[in-house]
N, C-alpha and C positions, 0 to 999 in steps of 0.2 A: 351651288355655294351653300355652305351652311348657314345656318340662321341665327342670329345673334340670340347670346342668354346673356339678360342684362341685368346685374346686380342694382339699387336703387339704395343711398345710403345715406339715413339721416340720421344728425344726432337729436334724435328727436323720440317724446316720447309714442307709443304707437300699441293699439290702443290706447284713446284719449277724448277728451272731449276740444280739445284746440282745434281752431281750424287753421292750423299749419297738420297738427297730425291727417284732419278730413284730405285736404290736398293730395298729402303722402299715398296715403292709402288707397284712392282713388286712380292716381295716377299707374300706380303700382298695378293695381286691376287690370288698366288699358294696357299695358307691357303684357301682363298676361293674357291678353283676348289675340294678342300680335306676336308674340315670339317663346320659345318655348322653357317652360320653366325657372320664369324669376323668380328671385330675392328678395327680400328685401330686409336691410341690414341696418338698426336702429339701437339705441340707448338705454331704452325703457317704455314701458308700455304695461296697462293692466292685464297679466294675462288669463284672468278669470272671465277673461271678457271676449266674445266670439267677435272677427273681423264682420260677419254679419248680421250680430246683436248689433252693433256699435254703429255699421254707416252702409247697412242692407247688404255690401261687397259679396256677392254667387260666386266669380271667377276667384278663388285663394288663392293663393302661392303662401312659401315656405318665409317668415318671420324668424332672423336671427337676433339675436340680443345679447349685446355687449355694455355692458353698465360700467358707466365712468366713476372712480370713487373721489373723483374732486371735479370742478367745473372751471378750473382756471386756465388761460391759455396752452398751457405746456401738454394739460391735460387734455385739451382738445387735441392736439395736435398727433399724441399719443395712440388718442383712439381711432382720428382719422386712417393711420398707419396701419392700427392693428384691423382697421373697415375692408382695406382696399387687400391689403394682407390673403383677407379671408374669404374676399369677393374671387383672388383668383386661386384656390381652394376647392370653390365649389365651380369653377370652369368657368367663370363669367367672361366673354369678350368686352363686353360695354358697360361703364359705370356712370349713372346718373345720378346727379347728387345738387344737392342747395348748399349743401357746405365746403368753402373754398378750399381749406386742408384737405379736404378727400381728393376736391377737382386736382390740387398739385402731385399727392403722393398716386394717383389714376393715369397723369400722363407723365411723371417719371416712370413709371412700373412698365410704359407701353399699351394702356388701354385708351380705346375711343372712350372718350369722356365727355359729357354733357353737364356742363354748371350752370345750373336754372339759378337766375338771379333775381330776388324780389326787394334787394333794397342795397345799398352805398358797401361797398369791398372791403374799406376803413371802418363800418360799425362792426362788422358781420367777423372779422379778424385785425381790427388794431393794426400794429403798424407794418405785420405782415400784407398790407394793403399793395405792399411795392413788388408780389408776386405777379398783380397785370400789368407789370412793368418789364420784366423779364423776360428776353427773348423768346430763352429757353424753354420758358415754358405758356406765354398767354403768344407767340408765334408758331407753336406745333401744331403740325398737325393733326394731330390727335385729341387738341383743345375746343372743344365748340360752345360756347357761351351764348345762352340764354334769356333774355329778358320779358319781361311780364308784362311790361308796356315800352310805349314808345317814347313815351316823359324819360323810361329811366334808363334806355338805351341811350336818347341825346343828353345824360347827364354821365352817362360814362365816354361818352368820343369828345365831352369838353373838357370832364374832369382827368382822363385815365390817356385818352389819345387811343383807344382803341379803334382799327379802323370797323368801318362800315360794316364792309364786306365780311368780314369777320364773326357776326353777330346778327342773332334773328329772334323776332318778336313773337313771343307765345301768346297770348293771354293766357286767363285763368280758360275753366271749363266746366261742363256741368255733363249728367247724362240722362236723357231725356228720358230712357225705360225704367228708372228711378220712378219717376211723373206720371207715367202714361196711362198707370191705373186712377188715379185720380183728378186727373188735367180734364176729361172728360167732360168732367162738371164747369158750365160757364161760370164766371162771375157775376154773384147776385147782384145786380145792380139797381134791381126795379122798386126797391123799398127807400123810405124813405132816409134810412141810415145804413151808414155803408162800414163793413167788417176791415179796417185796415190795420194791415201786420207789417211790424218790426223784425227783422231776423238779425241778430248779432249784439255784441256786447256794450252795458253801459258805458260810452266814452262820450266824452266832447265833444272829439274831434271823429267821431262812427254819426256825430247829429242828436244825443240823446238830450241834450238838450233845449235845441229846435224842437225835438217832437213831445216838448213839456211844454213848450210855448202853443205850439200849434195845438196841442190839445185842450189846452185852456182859450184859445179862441175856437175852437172847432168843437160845441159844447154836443152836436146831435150826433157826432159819429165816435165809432166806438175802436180804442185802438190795444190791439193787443202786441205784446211785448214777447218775444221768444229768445233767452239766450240770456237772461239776464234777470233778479229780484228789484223789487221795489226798493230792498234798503242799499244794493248799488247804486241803483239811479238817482236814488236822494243824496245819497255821499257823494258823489260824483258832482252831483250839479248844486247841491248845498240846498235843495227846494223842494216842494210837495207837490206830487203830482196829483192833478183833478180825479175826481170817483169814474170818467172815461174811460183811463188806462188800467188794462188791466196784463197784470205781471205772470208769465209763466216758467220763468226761470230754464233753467239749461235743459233740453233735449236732446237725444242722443240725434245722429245726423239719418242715421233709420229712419224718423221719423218724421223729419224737413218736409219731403212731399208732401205727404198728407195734410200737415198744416200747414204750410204756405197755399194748397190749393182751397184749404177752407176759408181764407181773403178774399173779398173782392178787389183791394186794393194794398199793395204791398210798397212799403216806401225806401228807397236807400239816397239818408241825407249824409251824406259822408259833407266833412268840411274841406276847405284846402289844406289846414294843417291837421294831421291827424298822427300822433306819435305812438308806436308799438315800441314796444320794450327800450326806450330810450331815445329811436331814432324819427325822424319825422317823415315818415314816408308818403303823405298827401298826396305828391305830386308823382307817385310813383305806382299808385297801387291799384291794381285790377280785382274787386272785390269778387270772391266766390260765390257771394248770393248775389248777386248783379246777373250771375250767367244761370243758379238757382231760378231766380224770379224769372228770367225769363221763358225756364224749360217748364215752368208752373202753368203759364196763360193767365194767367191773372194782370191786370191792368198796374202799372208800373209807373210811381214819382219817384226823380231822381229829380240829384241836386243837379244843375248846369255847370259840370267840372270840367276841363279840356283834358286829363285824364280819362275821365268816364267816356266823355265825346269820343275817345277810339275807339269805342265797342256800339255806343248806342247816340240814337238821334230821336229828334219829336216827331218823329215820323212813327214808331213804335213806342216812346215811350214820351210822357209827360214830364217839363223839364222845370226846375222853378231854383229860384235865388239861396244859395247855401245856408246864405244868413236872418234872411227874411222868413219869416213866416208867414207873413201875410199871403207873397208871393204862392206858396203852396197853398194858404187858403183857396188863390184866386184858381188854382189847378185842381184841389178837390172838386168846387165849384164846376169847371169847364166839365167833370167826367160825368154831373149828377146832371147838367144843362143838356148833354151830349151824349146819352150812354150807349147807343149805337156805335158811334167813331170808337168810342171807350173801348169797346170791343174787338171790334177792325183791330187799333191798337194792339189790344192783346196776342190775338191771333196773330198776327205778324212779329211779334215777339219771339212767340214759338219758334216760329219761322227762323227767325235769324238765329235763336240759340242751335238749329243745326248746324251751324258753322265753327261751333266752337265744343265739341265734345271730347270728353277725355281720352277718347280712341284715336282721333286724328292729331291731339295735341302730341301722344304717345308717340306716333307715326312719322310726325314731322321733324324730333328730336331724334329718332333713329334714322331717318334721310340724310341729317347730316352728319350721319357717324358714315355713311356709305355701304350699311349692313345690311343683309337680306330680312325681310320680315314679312311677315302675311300683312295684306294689305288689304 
């Protein structure tokens, strides 16, 4: 049988510093390590900028670039067309894609198509929402739909009537040879203050301002900020953050290992509500540094979200109150009381983010297309 060549198509921009672009790109990688000769078919992107400047990526593939000249529905829809259009141009059997217009005009066209879903059908395309209603085409076979967790699988078999059977859970994914040069290095734990890092953007609802609080009760340890400035985090939370925190603004994703391995301790306080571009996705999202921090080895707080709980437990990782800060005090606490377990912890972290790498996430989206690929 021959081997699926799968196009991967976002309207997104690629290279970028967003971590919808990191995803893209990454995922895209794993198609390359598994079948020969992808795509990958996108809107815009810096191209002064090398796939492995940008987010380390060794496996390339071929980057096409279709620039939308308006951003309004009609215009989406257009580009979708002219995506899928040109996916089967360059020979692609299988189209994966996060944008629902691609997912429809991919299985009228007759492609296995893969629609990775991270958030509500109705934000993502307005009232074209009523296409996973449609026999025609959310009943083909050729349709295989996506989800990122399990919150936001059981909100589309309430909301949409999707069946079960129909639909499977990815999570997010990390890769661990990213890490491996510098995991090596334990977490310092044995000093009297501990190095703990933030990866991601000044929000709310990401915890940034939880970890303004927590830093002003937690005067001995020292917290550094990656992804984000000082004058976001103040605008954001309307407050000054203590001389603790220190800000290092945006990094390219190339650079993520290294410094998440330089933490001893690395925090993701996501809250229940958490709103990206309008929509409130809390209860839906599988954070990429979640799978990050855990391919680091570095000792890991998280918030206690039933979200989060599908991927991780206090068995590998330390779990404490969204809203509380204290809560997290009492958990810095337990790793400085405990820093052996602290460790265990981490190790087993490792551990588990074997189960979630972008090669097998790749792997398991082309299973359900029914296509040959290296395994």
């Amino acid at each position: 049988m021959e081997k699926v060549k799968v196009a991967y198509i976002a309207r997104a921009s690629v290279p970028s510093t967003s971590t919808n672009s990191i995803h893209i790109a990454k995922i895209t990688e794993a198609f390359a390590q598994i079948s020969p000769e992808p795509v990958l078919i996108v809107s815009g992107g810096d191209e002064s900028m090398s796939l492995l400047e940008c987010y380390g990526i060794k496996d390339g593939y071929g980057i096409k670039r279709f620039r939308m000249p308006k951003k309004d529905r009609l215009h989406q829809i257009l580009w979708a067309k002219k995506a899928v259009k040109e996916a089967g141009r360059l020979g692609a059997t299988c189209i994966v894609t996060r944008d629902p217009f691609t997912a429809f005009f991919g299985v009228m066209k007759g492609y296995e198509t893969v629609l990775d879903l991270h958030g509500d059908l109705a934000h993502l395309c307005g009232r074209f929402y009523r296409m996973i209603r449609w026999k025609f085409f959310a009943a083909s076979p050729k349709f295989h739909p996506v989800f990122i967790s399990k919150g936001l699988q059981d909100y589309y078999l309430k909301k949409y009537g999707l069946p079960r059977e129909k639909s499977v859970v990815l999570p997010d994914a990390c890769n661990l040879d990213d890490f491996e040069e510098y995991a090596i290095k334990e977490p310092a734990l044995s000093g009297d203050s501990l190095h703990i890092g933030y990866f991601g953007k000044a929000l709310v609802g990401k915890g940034i301002e939880l970890i303004r609080r927590l830093a002003e009760l937690d005067s001995d340890d020292l917290f550094d900020i990656y992804g984000a400035t000082q004058q976001e985090a103040e605008k954001e939370t309307g407050k000054a953050f203590s001389g603790n925190v220190v800000f290092h603004g945006r990094i390219n994703n190339k650079e993520v290992p290294e410094r998440m391995c330089d933490m001893d301790v690395l925090i993701l306080p996501n809250q229940d509500k958490l709103r990206n571009e309008g929509e409130d996705i809390g209860k839906f999202t599988s954070p990429l540094k979640m799978f990050e921090y855990m391919a680091s080895g570095r000792v890991i707080v998280a918030s206690d979200l039933e979200v989060l709980r599908e991927v991780i437990d206090d068995s590998f990782v330390y779990l404490a109150d969204a809203g509380d800060e204290n809560s997290w005090m009492k958990a810095i606490n337990e790793i400085k009381k405990d820093r052996q377990l602290a460790k265990e912890k981490a190790v087993k972290a490792k551990e588990e983010a074997r189960k979630y790498t972008w090669r097998a996430r790749a792997g398991a989206m082309l299973s359900l297309t029914g296509q040959n690929y290296d395994r």
